[in-house]
C-alpha positions in Angstrom: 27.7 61.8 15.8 26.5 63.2 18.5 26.5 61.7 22.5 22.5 61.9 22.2 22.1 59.9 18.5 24.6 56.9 18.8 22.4 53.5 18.2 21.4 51.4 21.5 20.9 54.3 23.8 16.9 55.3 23.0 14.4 53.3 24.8 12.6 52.7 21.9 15.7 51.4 19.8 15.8 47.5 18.6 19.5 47.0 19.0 19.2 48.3 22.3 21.3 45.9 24.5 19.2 44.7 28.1 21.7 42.8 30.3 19.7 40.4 32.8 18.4 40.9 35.8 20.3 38.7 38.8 18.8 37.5 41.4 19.8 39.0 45.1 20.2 37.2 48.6 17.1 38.4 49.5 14.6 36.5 47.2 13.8 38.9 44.9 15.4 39.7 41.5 16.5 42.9 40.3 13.3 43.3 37.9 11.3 43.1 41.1 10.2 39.7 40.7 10.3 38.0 44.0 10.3 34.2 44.7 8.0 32.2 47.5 9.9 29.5 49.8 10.4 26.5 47.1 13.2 29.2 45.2 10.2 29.3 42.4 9.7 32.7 40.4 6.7 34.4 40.4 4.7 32.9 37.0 6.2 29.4 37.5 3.2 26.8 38.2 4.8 23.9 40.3 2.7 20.9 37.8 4.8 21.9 35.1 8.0 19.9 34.3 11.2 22.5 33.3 12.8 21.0 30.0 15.7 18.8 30.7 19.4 20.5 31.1 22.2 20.3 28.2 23.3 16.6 28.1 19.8 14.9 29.7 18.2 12.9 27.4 14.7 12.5 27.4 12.4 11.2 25.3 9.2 13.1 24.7 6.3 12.7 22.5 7.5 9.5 21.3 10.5 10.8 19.7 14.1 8.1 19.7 16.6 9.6 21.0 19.2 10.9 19.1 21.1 8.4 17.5 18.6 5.8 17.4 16.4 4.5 14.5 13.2 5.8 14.4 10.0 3.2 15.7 8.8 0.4 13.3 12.4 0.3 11.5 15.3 -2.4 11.7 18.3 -1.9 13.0 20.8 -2.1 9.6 22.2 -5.5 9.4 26.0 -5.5 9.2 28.1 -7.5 6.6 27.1 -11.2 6.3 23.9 -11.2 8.6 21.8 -11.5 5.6 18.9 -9.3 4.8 16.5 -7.0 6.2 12.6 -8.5 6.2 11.3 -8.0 2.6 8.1 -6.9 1.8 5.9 -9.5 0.1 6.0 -10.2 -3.5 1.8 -10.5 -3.6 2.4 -9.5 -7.2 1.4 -12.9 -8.9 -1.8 -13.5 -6.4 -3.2 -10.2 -7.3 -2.4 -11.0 -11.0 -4.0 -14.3 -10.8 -7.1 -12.7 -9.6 -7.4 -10.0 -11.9 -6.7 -12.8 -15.0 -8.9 -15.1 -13.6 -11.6 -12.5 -13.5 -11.0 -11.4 -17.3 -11.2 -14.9 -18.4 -14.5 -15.7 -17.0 -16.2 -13.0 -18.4 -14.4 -13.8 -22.2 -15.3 -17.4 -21.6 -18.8 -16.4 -22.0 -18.3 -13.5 -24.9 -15.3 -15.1 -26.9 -14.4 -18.5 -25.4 -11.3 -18.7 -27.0 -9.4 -16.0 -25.1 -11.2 -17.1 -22.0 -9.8 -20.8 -22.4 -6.2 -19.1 -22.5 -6.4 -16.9 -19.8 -8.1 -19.0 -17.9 -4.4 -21.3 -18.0 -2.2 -18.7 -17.0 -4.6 -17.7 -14.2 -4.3 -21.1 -12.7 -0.5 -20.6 -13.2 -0.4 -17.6 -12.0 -2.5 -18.7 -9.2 -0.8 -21.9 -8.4 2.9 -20.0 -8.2 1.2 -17.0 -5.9 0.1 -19.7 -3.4 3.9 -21.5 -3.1 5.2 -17.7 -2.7 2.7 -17.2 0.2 3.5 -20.9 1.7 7.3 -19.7 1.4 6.6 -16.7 3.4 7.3 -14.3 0.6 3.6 -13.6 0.0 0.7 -12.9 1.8 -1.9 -12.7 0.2 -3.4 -16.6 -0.5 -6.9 -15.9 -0.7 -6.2 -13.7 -3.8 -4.3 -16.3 -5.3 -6.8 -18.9 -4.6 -9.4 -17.0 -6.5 -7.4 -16.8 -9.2 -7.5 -20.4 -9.1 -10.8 -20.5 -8.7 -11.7 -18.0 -11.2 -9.3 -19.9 -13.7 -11.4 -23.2 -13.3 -14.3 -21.9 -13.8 -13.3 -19.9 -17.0 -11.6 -23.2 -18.3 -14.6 -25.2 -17.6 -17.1 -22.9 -19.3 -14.8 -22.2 -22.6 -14.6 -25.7 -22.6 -17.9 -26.4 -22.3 -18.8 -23.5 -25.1 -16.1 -24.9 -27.4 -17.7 -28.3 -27.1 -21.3 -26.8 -27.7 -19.9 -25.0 -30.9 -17.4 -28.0 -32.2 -21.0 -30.6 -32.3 -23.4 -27.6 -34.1 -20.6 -27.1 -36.5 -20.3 -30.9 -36.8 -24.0 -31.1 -37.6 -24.3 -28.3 -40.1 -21.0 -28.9 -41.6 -22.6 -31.2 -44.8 -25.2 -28.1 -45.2 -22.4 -25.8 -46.6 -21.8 -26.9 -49.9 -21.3 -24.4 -52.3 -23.5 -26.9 -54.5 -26.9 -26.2 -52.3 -28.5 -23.2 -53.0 -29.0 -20.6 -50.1 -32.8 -21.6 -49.5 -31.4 -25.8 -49.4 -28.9 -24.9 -46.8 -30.7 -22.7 -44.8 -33.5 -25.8 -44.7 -31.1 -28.6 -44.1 -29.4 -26.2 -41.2 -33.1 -26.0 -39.4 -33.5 -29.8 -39.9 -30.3 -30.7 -38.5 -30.2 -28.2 -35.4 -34.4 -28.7 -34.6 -33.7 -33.1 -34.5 -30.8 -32.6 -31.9 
């Protein structure tokens, strides 16, 4: 190679190889930037804060510091200290309201179902609102809805299974295989019109 193409010696060359300018006695650098009375460069605005030296610590933009758990979390609880805070279990509130609410629309379409589920929404509710008086829940106006909602699904599949139990009770001596259709269908009107 010759003493004109070896790498770092064009201008223009990346790998070129700058060493820094010092500063002199004088104020001034050796880039020809000079420096006012306050030892400031030339380009440095005196509002700004310079970022803290190796070894500082400073906390900026809300950040821990190193080390430290971040905001909004425990410190890990050493061996016999018991347990961090739990969530809450709202599991069985939410559960009772969602059951209560199917069993108060099957109380009206198919009683039956709706007089089960309406039980095991009050269940459901009743355990939800001892986990929220524990402290492991939170969330006691669900559960009491579900209670609520139970009630009123028990109530009115009650009330439809009564209704159904005295029609059937009446017309239950007009379905004998002995009466003719036209017989039974007239003993049925008789029976259900009188009531």
């Amino acid at each position: 190679m010759s003493e004109q193409n070896r790498p770092g010696d064009r201008p223009d060359d990346p790998s070129r190889v700058y060493d820094a300018p010092e500063p002199s006695a004088t104020g001034s650098t050796a880039a020809g930037k000079s420096e006012d009375q306050s030892g400031q460069s030339y380009g440095q605005s005196q509002g700004y804060e310079q970022p803290p030296e190796y070894g500082q610590s400073q906390q900026q933009y809300g950040q821990p510091a190193y080390g430290q758990p971040p905001q909004g979390y425990d410190q890990p609880q050493g061996y016999g200290q018991g347990s961090p805070t739990a969530q809450p279990r709202n599991g069985l509130g939410i559960a009772a309201l969602v059951v209560g609410i199917l069993a108060l629309l099957l109380a009206v379409y198919f009683f039956p179902l709706g007089l089960l589920l309406g039980v095991v929404a009050i269940i459901l509710g009743i355990v939800g609102m001892r986990r929220v008086s524990r402290g492991q829940a939170t969330n006691r106006g669900m559960a009491i809805s579900g209670v609520v909602l139970g009630v009123l699904a028990l109530l009115i599949a009650a009330a439809l299974a009564l209704f159904v139990a005295s029609i059937f009770d009446k017309v239950s001596d007009c379905v004998d295989p002995n009466l003719s259709q036209a017989e039974q269908q007239t003993c049925i009107q008789d029976r259900t019109q009188n009531s």
